[in-house]
C-alpha positions as CSV (number, residue, x, y, z in Angstrom):
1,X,10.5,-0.6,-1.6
2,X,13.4,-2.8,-1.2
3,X,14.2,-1.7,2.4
4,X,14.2,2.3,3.1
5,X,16.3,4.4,1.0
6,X,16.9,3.5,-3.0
7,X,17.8,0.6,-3.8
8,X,19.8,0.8,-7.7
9,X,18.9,-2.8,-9.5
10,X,20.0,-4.0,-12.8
11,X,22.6,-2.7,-14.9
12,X,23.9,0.0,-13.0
13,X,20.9,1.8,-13.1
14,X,19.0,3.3,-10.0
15,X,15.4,2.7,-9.7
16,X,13.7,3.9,-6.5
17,X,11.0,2.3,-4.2
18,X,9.6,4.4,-1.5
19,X,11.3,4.4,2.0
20,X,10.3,2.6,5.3
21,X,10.0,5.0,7.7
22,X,10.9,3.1,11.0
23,X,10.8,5.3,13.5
24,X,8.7,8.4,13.8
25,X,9.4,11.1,16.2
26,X,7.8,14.2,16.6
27,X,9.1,17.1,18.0
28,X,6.8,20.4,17.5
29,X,7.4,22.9,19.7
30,X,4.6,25.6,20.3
31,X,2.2,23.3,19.6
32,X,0.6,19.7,20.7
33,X,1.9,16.5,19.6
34,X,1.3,15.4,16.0
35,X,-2.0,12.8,15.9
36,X,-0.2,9.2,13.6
37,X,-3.7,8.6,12.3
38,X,-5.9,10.2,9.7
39,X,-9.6,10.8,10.1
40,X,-11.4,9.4,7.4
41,X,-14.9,10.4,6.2
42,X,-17.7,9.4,6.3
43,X,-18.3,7.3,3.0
44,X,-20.1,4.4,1.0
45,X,-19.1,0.9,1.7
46,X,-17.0,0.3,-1.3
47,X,-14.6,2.7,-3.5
48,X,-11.9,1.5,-6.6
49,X,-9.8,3.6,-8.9
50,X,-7.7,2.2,-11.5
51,X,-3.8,2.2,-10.8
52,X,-0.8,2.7,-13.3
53,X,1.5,0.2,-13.2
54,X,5.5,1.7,-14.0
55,X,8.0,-1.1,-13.6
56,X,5.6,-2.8,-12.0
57,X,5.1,-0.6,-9.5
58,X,1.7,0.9,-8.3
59,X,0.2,4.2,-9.1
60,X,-2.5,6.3,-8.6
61,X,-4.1,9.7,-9.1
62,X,-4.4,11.9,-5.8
63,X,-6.1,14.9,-5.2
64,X,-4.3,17.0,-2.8
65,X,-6.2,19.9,-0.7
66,X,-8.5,19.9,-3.8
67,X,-5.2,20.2,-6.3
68,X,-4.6,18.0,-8.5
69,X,-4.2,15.1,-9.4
70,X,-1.1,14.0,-8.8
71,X,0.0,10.5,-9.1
72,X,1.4,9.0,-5.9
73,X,3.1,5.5,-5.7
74,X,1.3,3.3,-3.1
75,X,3.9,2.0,-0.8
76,X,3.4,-1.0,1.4
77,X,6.7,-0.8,2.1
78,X,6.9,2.9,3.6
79,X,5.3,2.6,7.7
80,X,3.8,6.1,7.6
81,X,0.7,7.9,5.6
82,X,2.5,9.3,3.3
83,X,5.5,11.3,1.9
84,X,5.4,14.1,-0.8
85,X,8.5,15.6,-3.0
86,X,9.5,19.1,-1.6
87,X,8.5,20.3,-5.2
88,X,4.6,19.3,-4.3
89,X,5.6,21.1,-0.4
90,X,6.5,24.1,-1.9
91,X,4.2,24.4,-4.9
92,X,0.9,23.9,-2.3
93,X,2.7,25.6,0.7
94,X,2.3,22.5,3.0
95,X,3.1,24.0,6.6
96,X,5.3,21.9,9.3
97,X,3.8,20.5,12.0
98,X,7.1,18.8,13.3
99,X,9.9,16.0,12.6
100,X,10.3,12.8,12.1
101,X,13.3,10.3,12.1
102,X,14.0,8.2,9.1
103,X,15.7,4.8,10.1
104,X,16.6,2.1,7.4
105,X,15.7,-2.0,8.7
106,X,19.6,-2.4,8.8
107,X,19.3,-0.1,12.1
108,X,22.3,1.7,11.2
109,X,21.6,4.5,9.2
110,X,19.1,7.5,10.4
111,X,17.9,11.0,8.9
112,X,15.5,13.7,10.3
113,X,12.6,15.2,7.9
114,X,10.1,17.5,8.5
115,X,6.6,16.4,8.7
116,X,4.0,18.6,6.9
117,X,0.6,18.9,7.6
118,X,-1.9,18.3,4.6
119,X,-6.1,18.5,5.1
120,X,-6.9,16.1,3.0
121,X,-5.9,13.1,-0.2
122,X,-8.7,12.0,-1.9
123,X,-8.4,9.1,-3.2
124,X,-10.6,7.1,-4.9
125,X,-13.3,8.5,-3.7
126,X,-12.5,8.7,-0.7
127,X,-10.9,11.4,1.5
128,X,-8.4,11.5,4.2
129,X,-8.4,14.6,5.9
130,X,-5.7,15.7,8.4
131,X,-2.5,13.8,7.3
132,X,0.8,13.8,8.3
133,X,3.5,13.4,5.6
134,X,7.0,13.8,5.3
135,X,8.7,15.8,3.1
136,X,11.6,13.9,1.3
137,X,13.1,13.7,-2.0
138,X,11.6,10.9,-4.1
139,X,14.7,9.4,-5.0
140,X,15.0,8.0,-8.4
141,X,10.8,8.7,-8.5
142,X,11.0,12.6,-9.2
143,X,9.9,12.1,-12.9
144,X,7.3,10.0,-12.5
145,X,5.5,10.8,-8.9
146,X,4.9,13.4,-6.5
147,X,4.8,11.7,-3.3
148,X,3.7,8.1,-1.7
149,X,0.8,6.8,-0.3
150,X,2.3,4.9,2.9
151,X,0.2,1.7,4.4
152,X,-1.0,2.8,7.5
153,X,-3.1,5.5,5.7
154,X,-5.5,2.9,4.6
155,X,-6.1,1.0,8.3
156,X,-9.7,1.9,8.2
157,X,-10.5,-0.4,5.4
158,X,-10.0,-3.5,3.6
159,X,-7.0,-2.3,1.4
160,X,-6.3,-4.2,-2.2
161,X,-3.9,-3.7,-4.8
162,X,-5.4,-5.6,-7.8
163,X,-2.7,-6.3,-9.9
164,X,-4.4,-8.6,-12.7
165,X,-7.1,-6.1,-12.6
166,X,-5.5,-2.7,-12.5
167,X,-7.4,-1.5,-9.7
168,X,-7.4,-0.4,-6.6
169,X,-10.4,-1.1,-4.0
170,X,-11.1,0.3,-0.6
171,X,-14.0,-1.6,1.2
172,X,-15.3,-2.4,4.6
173,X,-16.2,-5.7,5.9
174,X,-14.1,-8.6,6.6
175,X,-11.4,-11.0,4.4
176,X,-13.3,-13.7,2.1
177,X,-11.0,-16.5,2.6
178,X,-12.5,-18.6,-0.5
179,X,-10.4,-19.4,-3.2
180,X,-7.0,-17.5,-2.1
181,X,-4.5,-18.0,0.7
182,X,-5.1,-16.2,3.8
183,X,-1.6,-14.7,5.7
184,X,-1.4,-13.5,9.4
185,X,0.8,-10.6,9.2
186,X,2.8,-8.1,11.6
187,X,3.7,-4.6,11.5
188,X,6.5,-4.1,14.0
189,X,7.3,-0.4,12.4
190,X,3.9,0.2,10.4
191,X,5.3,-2.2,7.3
192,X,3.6,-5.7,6.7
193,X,5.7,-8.6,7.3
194,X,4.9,-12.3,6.3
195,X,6.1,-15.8,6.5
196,X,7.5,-17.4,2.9
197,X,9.1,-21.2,3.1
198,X,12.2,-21.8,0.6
199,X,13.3,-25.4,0.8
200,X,11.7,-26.0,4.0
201,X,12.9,-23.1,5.7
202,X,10.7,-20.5,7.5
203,X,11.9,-17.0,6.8
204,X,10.1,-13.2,7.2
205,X,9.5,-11.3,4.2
206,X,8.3,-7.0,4.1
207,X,5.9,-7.0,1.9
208,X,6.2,-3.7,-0.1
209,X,4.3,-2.5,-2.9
210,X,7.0,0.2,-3.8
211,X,9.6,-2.0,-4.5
212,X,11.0,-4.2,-7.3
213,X,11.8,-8.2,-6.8
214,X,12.6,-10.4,-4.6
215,X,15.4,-9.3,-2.5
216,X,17.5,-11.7,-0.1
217,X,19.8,-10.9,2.9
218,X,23.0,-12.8,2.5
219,X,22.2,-14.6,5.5
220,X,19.0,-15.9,4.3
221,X,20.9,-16.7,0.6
222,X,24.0,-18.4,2.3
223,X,21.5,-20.8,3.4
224,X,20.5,-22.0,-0.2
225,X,20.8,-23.6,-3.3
226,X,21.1,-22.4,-7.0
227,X,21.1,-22.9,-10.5
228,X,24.3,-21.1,-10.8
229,X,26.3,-18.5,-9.1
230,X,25.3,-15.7,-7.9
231,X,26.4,-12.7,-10.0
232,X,27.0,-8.9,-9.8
233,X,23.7,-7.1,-10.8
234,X,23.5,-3.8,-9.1
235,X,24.8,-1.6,-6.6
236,X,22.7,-0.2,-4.0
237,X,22.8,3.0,-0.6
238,X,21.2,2.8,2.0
239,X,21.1,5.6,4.5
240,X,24.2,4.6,5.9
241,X,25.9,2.5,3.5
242,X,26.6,1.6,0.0
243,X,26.8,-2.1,-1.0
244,X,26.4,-4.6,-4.3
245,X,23.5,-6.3,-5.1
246,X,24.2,-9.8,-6.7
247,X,21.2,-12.2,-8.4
248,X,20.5,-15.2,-9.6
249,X,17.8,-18.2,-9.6
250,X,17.0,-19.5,-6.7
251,X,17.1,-23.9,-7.0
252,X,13.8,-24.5,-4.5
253,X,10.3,-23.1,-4.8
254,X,9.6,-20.3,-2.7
255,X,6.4,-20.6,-1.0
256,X,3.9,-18.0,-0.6
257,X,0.5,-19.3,1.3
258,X,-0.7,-21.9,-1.5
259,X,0.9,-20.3,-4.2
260,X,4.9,-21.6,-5.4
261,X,7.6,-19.6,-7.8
262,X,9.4,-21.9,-9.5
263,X,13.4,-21.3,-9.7
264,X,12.8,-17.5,-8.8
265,X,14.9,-15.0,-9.9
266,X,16.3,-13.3,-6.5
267,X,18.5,-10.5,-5.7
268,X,20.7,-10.4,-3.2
269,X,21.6,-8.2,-0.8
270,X,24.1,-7.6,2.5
271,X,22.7,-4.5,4.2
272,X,19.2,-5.7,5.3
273,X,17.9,-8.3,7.8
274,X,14.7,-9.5,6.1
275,X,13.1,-10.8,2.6
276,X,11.4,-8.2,0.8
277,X,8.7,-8.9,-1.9
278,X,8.5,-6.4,-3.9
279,X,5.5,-5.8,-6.8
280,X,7.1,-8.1,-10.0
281,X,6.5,-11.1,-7.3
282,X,2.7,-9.5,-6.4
283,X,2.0,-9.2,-10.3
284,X,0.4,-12.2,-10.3
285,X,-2.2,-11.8,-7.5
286,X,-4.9,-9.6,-6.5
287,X,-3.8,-8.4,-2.4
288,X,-6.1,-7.3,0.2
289,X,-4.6,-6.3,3.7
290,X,-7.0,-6.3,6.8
291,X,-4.8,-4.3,9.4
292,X,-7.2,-4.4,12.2
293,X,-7.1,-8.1,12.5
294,X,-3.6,-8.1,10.7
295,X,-4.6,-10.5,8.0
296,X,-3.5,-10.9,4.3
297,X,-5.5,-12.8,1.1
298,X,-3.5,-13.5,-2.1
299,X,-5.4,-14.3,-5.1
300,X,-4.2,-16.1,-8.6
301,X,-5.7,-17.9,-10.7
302,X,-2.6,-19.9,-10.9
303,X,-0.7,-22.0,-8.0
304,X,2.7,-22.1,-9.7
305,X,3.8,-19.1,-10.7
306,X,7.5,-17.7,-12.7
307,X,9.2,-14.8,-11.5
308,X,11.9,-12.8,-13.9
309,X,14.1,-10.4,-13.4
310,X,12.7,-6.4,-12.2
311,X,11.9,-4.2,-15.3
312,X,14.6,-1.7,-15.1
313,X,14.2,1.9,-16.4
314,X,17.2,1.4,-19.0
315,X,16.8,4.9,-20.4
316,X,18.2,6.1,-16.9
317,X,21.6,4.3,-17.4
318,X,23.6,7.0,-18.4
319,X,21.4,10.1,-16.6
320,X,23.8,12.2,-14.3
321,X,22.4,12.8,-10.8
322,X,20.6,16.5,-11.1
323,X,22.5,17.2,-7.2
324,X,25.0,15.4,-5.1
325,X,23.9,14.0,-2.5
326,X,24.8,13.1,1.4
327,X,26.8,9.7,0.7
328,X,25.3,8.6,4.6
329,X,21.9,9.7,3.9
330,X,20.6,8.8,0.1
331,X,17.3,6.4,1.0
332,X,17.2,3.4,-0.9
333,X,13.9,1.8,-2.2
């Protein structure tokens, strides 16, 4: 999502993304050291599922230890396999296997969940056993999911979110560089992070599924030209700080691999170091991520593309928050 935590864009209203889990640390004490990484069956070469897209975000129906479904979102932008609400914990009696440590990219803010030990998603047809998720609130998500599907769950295979399509598609095999634009990527904290161009400057964008637009540090916007001001449009925490959000268009194409938005709309933001492209940007294409050789391929059928404003969820303007919260500790997405 938008950086870790939730991030609140448009009027006034919060909208979650999922949270980048940074740093993992595990801490079980009677017991060995949690594995990161999932087994994965054995299965056929090639699995889809369709995927629901809610303010153009990505999800899909899970099976969880045989229960189910549930709809998860699928995060790009959370480093970790997976999170689930403590309403799904509790209801399936998910037992902890030890702790993690949530950190937001602005380095500053930190919080400590318990991991949970699940024996398998199935997903698509395929199933994951032995995963490690975190228990955390869904913030801003609790009506609509019960937990995220982070990227590093799906390292075994060729990984696409088909927007155009609807569809997601686990396959094997290797990236078909014909007719997209093929990305070298890195994943510093288990997020993928590639290079955009905006008027001839190179600059490093997360690219995360469970977010919204296309969000700007101020250091990356103080750089650039617009078609007008930049204005107030939101507010946003992190889980260390609350700040404004302000948007506007952006005067120069921004310049994915072959692909150019024309005057995008951009927010932007002062609490996090890097770009973040968020799904109403990845609308247009069809994604596939190759993590073991760290490779991404867009697909359009269209080299210029528009980018609006984020859907916002405008029936959640006036909604009272069902708990306070920690002021240092509400995640942003």
């Amino acid at each position: 999502m938008p950086a870790p935590g939730k991030v609140g864009f448009g009027s006034a209203v919060g909208i979650a993304g999922a949270l980048i889990l940074c740093v993992w640390a595990f801490a079980s004490p009677a017991q060995n050291p949690v594995e990161p990484s999932p087994s994965v069956s054995e299965a056929p070469a090639s699995y889809s599922a369709p995927i629901e897209l809610i303010h153009d975000k990505p999800y899909i129906s899970v099976m969880v230890n045989g229960r189910g479904p549930f709809r998860f979102l699928i995060d790009t932008g959370t480093g970790g396999q997976a999170l689930v609400s403590p309403e799904l914990a509790d209801e399936l009696a998910l037992p902890v296997a030890g702790h993690a440590r949530l950190m937001d990219p602005s380095g500053v803010g930190e919080q400590r969940s318990d991991i949970l030990r699940v024996h398998s998603l199935k997903i698509a047809g395929v199933e994951f056993a032995d995963i490690k998720a975190i228990r955390h609130r869904l913030y801003g998500e609790e009506d609509i999911c019960k937990g995220v599907l982070g990227f590093t769950l799906f390292k075994d295979y060729l990984f696409t979110l088909d927007y155009p399509g609807r569809r997601l598609v686990l396959t094997s095999g290797v990236i078909d560089p014909n007719g997209g634009s093929v990305l070298t990527f890195r994943m510093p904290d288990g997020v993928p992070i590639v290079p955009l161009h905006i008027d001839g400057q190179h600059v490093e964008a997360q690219v995360d599924s469970g977010g919204t637009g296309l969000s700007l540090p101020d250091s990356v916007a103080a750089r650039l030209k617009f078609l007008s001001t930049p204005v107030e449009f939101g507010r946003g925490e992190s889980l260390a700080t609350r700040f404004q959000i302000k948007a506007a268009r952006l005067r120069p194409d921004v310049r994915l691999g072959h692909y150019a938005f024309k005057q995008a709309f951009v927010e932007i933001n002062p609490a996090f170091p890097l770009v973040n492209l968020g799904s109403t940007p990845m609308q247009h294409f069809m994604v596939t991520f190759d993590q073991e050789r760290m490779l991404m391929r867009l697909y359009s059928n269209q080299k210029t593309l528009h980018l609006d404003a984020s859907p916002t969820p405008l029936e959640l303007n006036n909604e009272p928050r069902r708990e306070a919260s920690d002021r240092k500790l509400v995640p942003i997405g």
